[in-house]
C-alpha positions as CSV (number, residue, x, y, z in Angstrom):
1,X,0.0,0.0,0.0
2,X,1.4,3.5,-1.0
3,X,1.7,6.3,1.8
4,X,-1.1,8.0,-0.3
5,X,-4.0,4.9,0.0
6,X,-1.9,4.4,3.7
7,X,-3.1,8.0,5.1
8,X,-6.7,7.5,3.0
9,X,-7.3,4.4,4.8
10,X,-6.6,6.5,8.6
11,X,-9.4,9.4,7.4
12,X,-11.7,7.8,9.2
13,X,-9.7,7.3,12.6
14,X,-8.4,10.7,12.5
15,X,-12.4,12.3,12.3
16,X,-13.1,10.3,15.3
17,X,-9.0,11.7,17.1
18,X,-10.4,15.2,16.0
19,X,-14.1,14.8,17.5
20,X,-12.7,13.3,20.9
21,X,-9.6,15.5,21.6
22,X,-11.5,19.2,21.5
23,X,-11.7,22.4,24.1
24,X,-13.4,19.7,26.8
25,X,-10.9,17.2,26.5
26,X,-7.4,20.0,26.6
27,X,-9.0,21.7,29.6
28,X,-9.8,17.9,31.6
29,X,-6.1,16.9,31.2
30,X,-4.6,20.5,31.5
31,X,-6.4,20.5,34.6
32,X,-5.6,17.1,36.0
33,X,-2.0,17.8,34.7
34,X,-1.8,21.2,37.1
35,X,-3.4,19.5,39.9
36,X,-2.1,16.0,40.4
37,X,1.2,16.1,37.7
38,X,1.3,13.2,35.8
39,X,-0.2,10.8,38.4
40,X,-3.5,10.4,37.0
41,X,-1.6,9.4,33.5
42,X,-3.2,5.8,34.0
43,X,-6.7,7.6,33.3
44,X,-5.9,8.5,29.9
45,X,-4.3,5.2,29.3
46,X,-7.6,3.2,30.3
47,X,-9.9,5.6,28.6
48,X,-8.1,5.6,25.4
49,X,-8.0,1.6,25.7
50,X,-11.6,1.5,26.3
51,X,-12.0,3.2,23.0
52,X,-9.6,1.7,20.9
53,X,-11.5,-1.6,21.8
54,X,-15.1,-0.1,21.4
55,X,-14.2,1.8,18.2
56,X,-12.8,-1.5,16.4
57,X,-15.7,-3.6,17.9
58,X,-18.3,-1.2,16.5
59,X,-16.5,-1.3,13.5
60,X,-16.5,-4.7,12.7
61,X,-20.0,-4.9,13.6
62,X,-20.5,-2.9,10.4
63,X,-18.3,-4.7,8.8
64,X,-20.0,-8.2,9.5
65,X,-23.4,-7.0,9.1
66,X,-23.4,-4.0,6.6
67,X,-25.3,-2.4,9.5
68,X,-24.7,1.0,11.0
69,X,-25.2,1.2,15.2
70,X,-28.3,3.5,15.8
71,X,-30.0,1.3,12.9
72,X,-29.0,-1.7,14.2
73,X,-30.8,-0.5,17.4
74,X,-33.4,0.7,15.9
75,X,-34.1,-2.4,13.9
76,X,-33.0,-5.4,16.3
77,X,-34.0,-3.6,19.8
78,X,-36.6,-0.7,19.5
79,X,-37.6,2.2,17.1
80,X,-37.1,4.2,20.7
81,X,-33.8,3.2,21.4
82,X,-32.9,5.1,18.4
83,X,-34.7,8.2,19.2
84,X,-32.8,7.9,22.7
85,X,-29.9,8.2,21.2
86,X,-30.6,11.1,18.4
87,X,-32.1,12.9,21.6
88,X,-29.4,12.6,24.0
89,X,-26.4,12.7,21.8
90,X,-28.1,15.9,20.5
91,X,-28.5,17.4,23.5
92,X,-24.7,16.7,24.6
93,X,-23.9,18.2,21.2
94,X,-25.6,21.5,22.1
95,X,-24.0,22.0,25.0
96,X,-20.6,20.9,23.5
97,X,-20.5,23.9,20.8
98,X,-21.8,26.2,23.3
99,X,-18.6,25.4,25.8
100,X,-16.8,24.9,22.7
101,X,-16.4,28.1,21.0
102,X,-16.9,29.8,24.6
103,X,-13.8,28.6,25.2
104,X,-11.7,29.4,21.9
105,X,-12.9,32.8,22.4
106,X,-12.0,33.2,25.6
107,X,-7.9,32.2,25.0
108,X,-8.2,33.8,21.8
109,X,-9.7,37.3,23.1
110,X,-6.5,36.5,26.6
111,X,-4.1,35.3,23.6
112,X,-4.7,38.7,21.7
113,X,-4.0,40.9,24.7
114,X,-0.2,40.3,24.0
115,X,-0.1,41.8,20.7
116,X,-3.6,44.3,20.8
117,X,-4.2,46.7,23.4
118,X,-6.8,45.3,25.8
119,X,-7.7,42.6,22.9
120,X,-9.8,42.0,20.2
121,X,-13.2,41.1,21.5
122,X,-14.8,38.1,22.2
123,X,-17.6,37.9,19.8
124,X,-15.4,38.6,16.6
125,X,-13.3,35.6,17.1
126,X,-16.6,33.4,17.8
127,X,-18.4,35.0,14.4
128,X,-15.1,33.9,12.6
129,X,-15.0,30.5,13.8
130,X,-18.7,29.8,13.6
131,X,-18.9,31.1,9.9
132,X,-15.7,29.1,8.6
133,X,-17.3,25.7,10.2
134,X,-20.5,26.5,8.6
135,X,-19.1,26.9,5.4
136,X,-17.1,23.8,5.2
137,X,-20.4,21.9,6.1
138,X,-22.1,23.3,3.1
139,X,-19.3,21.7,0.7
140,X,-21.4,18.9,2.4
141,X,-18.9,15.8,1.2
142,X,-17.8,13.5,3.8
143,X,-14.3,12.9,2.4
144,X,-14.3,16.5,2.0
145,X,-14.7,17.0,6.0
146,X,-11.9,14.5,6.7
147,X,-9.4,15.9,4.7
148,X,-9.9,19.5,6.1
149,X,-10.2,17.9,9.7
150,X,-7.2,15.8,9.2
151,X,-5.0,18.8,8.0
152,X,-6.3,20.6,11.2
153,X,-5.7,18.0,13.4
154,X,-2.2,17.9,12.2
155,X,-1.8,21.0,13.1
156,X,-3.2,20.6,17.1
157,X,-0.9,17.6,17.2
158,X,2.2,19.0,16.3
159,X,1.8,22.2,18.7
160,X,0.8,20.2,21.6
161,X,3.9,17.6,20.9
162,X,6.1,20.5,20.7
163,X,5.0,22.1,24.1
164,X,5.6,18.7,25.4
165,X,9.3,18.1,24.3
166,X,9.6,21.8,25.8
167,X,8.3,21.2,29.1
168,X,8.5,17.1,30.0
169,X,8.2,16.1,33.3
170,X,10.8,13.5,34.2
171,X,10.4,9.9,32.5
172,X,10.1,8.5,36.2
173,X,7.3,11.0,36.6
174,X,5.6,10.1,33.2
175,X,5.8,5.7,34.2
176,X,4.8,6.5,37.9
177,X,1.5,7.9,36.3
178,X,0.6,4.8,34.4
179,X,0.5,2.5,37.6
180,X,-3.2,3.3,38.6
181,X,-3.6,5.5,42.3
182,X,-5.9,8.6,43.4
183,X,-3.4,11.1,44.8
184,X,-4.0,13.3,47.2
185,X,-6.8,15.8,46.6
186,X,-5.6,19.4,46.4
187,X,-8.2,21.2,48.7
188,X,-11.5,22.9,46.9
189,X,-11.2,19.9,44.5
190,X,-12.5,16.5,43.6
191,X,-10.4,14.2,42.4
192,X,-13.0,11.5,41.6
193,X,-14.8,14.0,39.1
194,X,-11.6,14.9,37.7
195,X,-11.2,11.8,36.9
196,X,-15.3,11.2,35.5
197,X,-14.4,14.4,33.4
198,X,-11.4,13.2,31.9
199,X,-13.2,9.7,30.8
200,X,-16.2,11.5,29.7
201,X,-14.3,13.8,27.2
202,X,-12.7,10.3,25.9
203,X,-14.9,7.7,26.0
204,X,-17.8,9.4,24.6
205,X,-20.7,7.0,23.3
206,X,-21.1,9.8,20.0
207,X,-17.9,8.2,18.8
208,X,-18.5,4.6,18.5
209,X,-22.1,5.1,17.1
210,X,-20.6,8.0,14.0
211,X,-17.8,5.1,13.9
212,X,-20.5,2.6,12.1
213,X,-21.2,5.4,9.8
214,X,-17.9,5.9,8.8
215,X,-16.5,2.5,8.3
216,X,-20.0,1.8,6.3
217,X,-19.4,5.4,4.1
218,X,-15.9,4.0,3.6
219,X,-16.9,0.8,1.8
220,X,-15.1,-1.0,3.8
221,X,-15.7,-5.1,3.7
222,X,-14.7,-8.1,6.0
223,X,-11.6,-8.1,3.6
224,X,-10.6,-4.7,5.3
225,X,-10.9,-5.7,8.6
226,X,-6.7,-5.4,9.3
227,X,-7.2,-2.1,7.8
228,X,-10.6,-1.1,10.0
229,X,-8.3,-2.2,13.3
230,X,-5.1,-0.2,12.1
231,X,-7.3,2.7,11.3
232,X,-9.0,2.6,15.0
233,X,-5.4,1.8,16.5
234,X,-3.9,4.8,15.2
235,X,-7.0,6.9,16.7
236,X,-6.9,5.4,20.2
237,X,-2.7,5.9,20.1
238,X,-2.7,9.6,18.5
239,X,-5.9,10.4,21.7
240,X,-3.2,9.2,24.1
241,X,-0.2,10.6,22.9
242,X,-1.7,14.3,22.6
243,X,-4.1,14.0,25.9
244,X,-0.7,12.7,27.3
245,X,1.1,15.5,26.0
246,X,-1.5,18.3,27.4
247,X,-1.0,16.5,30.8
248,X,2.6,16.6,30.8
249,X,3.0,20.5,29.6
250,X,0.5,21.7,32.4
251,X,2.5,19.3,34.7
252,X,6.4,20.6,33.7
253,X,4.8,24.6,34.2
254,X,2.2,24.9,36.1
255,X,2.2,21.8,38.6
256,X,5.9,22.7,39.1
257,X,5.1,25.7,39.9
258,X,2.4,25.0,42.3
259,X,-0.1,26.9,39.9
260,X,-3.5,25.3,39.8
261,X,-6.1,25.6,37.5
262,X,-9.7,26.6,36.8
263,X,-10.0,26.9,33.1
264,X,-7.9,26.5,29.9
265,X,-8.1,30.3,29.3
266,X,-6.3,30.9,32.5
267,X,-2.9,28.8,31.0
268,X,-2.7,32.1,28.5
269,X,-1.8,34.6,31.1
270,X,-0.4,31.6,33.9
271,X,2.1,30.2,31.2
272,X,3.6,33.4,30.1
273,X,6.1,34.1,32.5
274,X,7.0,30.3,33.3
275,X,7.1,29.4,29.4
276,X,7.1,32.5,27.3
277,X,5.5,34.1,24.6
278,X,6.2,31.5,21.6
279,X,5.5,28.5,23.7
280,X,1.7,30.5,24.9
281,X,1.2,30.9,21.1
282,X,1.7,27.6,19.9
283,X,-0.3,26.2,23.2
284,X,-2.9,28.6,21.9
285,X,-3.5,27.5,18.3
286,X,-3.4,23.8,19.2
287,X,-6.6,24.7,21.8
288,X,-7.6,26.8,18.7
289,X,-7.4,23.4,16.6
290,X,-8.9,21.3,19.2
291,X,-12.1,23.5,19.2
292,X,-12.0,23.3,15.1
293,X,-11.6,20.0,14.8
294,X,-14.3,18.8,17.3
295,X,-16.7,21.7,16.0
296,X,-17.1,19.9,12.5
297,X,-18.5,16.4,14.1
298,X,-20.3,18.6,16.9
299,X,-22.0,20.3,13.6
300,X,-22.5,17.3,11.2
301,X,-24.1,14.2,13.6
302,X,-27.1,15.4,14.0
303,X,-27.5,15.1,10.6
304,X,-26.1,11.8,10.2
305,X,-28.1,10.6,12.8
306,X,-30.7,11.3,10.6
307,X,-29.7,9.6,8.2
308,X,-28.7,6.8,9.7
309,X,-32.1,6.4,11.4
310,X,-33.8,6.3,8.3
311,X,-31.9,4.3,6.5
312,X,-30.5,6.9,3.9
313,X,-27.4,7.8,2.4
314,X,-25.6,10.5,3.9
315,X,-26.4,13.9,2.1
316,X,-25.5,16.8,4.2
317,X,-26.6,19.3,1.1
318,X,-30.2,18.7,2.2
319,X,-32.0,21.8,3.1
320,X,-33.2,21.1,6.6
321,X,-29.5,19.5,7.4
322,X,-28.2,22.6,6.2
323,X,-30.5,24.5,8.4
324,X,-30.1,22.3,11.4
325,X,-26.3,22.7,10.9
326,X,-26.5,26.7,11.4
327,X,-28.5,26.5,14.2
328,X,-26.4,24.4,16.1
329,X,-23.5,26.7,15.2
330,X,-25.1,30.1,16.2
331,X,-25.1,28.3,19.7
332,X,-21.2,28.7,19.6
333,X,-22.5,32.8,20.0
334,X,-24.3,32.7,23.1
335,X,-21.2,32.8,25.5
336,X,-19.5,36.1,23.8
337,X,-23.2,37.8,23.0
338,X,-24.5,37.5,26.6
339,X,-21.2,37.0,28.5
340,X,-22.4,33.7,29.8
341,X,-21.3,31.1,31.9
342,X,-23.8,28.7,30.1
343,X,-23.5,26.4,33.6
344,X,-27.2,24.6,33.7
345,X,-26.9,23.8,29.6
346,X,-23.5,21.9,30.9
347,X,-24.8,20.2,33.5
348,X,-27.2,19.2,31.6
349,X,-25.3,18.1,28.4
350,X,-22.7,16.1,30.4
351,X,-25.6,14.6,32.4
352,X,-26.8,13.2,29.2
353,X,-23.5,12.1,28.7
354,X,-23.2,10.1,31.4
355,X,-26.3,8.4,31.0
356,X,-25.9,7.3,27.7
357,X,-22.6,5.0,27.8
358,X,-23.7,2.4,29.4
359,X,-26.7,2.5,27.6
360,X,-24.2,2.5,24.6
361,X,-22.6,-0.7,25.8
362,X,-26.1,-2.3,27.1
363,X,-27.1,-2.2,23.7
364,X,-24.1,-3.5,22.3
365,X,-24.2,-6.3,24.1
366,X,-27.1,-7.3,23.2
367,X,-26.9,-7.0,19.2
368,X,-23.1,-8.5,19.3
369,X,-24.4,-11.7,20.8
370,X,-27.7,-12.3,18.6
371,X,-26.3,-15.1,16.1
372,X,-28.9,-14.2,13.5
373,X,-26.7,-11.1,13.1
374,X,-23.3,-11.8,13.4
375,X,-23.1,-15.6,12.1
376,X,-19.9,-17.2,13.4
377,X,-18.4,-13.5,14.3
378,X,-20.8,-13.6,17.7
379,X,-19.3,-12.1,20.5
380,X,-16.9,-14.5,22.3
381,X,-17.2,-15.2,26.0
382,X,-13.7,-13.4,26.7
383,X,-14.8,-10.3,24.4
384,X,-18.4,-10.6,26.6
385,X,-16.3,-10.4,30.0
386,X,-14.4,-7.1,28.7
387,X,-17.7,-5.1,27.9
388,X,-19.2,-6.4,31.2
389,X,-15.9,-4.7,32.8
390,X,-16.5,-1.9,30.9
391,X,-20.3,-1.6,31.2
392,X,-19.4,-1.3,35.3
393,X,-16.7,0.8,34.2
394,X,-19.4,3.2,32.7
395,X,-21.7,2.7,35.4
396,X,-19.2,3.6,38.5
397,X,-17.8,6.8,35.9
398,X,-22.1,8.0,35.4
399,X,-22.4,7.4,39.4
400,X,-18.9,10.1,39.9
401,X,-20.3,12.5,37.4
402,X,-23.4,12.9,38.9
403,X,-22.1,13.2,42.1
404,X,-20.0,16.2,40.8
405,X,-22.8,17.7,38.9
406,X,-25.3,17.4,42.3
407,X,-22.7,19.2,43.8
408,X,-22.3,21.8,41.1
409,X,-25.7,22.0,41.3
410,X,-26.2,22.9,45.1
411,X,-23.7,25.8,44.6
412,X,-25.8,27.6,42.2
């Protein structure tokens, strides 16, 4: 296989790397990096397992079946386990491109303070952001989003790789992480909902569903299933090596340093005088990326959904897609217009997010072991065991998150 069919064939993997490592997931391991150093490392290692496996699992199931995963539920379980699903992910979608672009907007209005006397404002960058999504969803071809993604994923990887060869904590540091512990809990914190909020940024149920979609909108067949498991491999490995990296840069600054953190727009004016101006601005335009590159999917799976649900090929040049596409991203202008802190759309995004993976894996289940569906490729007993662990997994991570979100709640 040439390089050019090689990087083709990972299009699909690096969608999914771009929906999962966005403004959510750099301010979770930022976060956990300033307040614990690299000791909850073994977070992002499990997570980012978990995903690999579910992300090839789901995949095969396409492959084996010719069936997507919200149709398979819809079909083989119950027209209403598919609306669950469109609802829900929906809902955390909403709430995603709200925090999203409130986010980019933020480090980008702190970010221009250093060259623009008391910044460019707020709403300008969020306009700007919002249109150019927009209009890359009306070219409306699904190779044509990868391509743009993958180029814009590039470019978050390589500025959060460099800020880690700038500021890596030692090696013993990094290995130490990956041997699982809670540390101690800094105090005004919660270590157990750092944790639930760095899991729910990775393994995030949206993924392994638009995963079916993709592998199917590939062509792929049970001939391609090496080339279905490389592709999800190198998504699972490029999520840990950047989450890794985010972790390790907040940990060689600002955990050094005793510096804790709030929000990702606070590393702007923290990392300055521990880092430097270069190393702010390439930290900035890899959060900058991360927001991109999770904006498009945010943008686009409603739509899909759709499509899926119905049992139609993928055509994001319909009308009412097109509509429903800028409507979901003029949410991205609610933080900078009203100067929001969007807190009860949050809570009640990520509390649909927590509900719905082990509903994800429930389901799951329950198709992968029907031998109607899957013939001879039926879950095995040791494959069964995993999502069991996994489905408990989800269940203790939902029980953590909304622990933290009752809490949040009582405080407002």
């Amino acid at each position: 296989m040439n390089l050019k069919k090689r990087l083709t064939s990972l299009l699909p993997g690096i969608f999914l790397f771009g929906f999962t490592v966005g403004t959510g997931s750099v301010t979770a391991m930022a976060k956990a990096g300033a307040d614990y150093g690299m000791a909850l490392l073994w977070t992002i290692f499990l997570s980012c397992s978990i995903t690999f496996l579910l992300i090839n699992q789901f995949g095969k199931f396409t492959l084996v079946t010719g069936e997507t995963a919200l149709n398979a539920f819809r079909k083989h379980i119950h027209p209403t386990v598919g609306v669950f699903f469109i609802i829900a992910l929906t809902a955390h979608v909403c709430g995603s491109v709200i925090g999203v672009m409130g986010i980019v907007a933020d480090i980008s209005y702190e970010w221009s303070k250093s060259f623009v006397s008391d910044g460019i404002p707020k709403i300008y960058f969020s306009v700007f952001f919002v249109t150019m999504v927009y209009l890359l969803f009306l070219d409306g071809r699904t190779k044509f989003f990868e391509t743009v993604l993958a180029v814009v994923v590039a470019i978050m990887s390589v500025c959060f790789l460099i800020n880690f060869l700038a500021f890596a904590p030692p090696v013993t540091d990094i290995l130490k992480g990956l041997v699982p512990s809670i540390p101690e809990t800094p105090p005004g914190e919660n270590t157990f909902l750092v944790i639930a909020s760095m899991v729910g940024t990775t393994v995030f149920s949206g993924l392994f569903i638009l995963r079916t979609t993709l592998v199917k909108e590939a062509n792929w067949t049970l001939n391609d299933l090496r080339v279905q498991r490389r592709d999800a491999l190198f998504s699972g490995f490029m999520m840990f090596l950047v989450s890794a990296s985010i972790m390790a840069a907040a940990t060689g600054t600002l955990y050094k340093e005793g510096v804790g953190l709030n929000n990702v727009s606070e590393m702007v004016t923290l990392l300055e005088p521990l880092a430097g101006p270069l190393a702010v601005g390439i930290f900035t335009l890899g959060i900058i990326a991360a927001g991109v590159s999770s904006q498009f999917p945010n943008v686009t799976l409603l739509p899909w959904m759709l499509d899926d649900y119905n049992q139609r090929k993928p055509n994001m040049r319909r009308p009412s897609y097109r509509l429903i596409a800028l409507l979901i991203s003029l949410l991205g202008l609610i933080v900078p217009i009203f100067d929001a802190k969007p807190i009860a759309v949050m809570i009640i995004s990520q509390a649909f997010g927590a509900l719905v993976l082990p509903v994800t894996v429930m389901c799951f289940i329950y198709i992968g072991n029907k031998r109607s569906l899957m013939g001879e490729h039926k879950h095995s007993t040791l494959l069964n065991i995993v999502l069991v662990l996994i489905l408990i997994f989800a269940l203790i991570m939902s029980y953590m998150s909304y622990q933290g979100l009752y809490s949040v709640i009582r405080t407002l």
